[in-house]
C-alpha positions as semicolon CSV with decimal commas, in nm:
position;residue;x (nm);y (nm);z (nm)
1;X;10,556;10,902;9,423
2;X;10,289;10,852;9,167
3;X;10,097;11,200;9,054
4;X;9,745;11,243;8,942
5;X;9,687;11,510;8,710
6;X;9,332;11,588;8,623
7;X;9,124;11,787;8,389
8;X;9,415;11,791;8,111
9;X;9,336;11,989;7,798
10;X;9,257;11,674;7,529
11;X;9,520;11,795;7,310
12;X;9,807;11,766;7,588
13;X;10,112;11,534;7,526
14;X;10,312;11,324;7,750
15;X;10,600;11,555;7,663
16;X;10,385;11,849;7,789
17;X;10,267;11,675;8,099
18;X;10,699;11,580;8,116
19;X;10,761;11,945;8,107
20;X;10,518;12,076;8,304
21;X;10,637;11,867;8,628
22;X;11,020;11,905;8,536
23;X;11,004;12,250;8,633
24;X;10,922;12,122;9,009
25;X;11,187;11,841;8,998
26;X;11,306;11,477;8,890
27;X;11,023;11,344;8,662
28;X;11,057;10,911;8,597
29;X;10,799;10,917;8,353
30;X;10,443;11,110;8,276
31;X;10,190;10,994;8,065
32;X;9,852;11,144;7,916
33;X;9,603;10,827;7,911
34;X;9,418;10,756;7,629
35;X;9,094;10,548;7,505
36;X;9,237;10,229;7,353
37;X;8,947;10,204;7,092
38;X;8,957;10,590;6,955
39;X;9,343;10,677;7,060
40;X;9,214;11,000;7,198
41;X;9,328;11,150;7,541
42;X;9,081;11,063;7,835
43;X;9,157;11,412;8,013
44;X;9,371;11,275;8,253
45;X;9,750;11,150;8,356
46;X;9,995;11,045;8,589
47;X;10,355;11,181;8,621
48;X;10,567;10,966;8,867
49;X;10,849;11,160;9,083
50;X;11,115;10,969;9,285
51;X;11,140;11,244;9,515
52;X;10,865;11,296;9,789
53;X;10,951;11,652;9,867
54;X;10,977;11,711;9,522
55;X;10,634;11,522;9,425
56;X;10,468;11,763;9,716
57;X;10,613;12,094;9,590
58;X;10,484;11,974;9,234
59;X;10,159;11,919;9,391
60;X;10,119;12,235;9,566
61;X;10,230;12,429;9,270
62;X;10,023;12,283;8,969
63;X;9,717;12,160;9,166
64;X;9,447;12,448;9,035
65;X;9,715;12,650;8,791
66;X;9,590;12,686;8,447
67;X;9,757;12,428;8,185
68;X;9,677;12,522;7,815
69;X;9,375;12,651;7,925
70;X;9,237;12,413;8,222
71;X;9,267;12,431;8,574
72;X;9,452;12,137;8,688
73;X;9,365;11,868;8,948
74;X;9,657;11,736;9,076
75;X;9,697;11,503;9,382
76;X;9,872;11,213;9,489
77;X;9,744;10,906;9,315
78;X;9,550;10,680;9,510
79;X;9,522;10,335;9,441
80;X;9,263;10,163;9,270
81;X;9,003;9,959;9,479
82;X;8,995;9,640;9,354
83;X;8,676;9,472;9,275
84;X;8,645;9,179;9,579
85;X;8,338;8,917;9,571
86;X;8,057;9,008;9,333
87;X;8,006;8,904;8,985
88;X;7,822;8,606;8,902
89;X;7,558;8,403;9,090
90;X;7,180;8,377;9,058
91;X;7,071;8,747;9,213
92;X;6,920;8,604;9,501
93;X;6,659;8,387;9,307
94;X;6,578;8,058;9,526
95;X;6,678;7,784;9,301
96;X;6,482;7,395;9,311
């Protein structure tokens, strides 16, 4: 089950975020996601957890606890809507 962890201090590590959700179970992998221009954290991760029951217990117990300083966000990661249609095209205009 794929984690979302919000509101991370900037200065967190994936080894932090690793550590943080090991307490609470079986962690695959965790990772802190970072601008690919600067390098710098985003505020944000996602810690994957082949357990379900595990993921959920990890959920309920980090979701608003404070992490270096921040109150977490932590929920089950959603997936991302994908952009259909769109893009391109003439906005409407009548062409002649």
């Amino acid at each position: 089950m794929d984690i979302y962890v919000g509101n991370l201090p900037y200065e967190a590590t994936d080894s932090d975020l690793q550590e943080l959700f090991a307490n609470h179970g079986t962690v695959t992998s965790a990772r802190v996601i970072s601008d690919r221009m600067t390098g710098r954290s985003k505020g944000f991760g996602f810690v994957e957890m082949p357990e379900r029951a595990e993921a959920d217990q990890a959920i309920e117990a980090t979701n608003g606890s404070d992490f270096m300083g921040r109150p977490l966000r932590v929920n089950e990661s959603q997936p991302r809507p994908r952009n259909e249609g769109g893009g391109g095209g003439f906005g409407g205009q009548n062409r002649r």
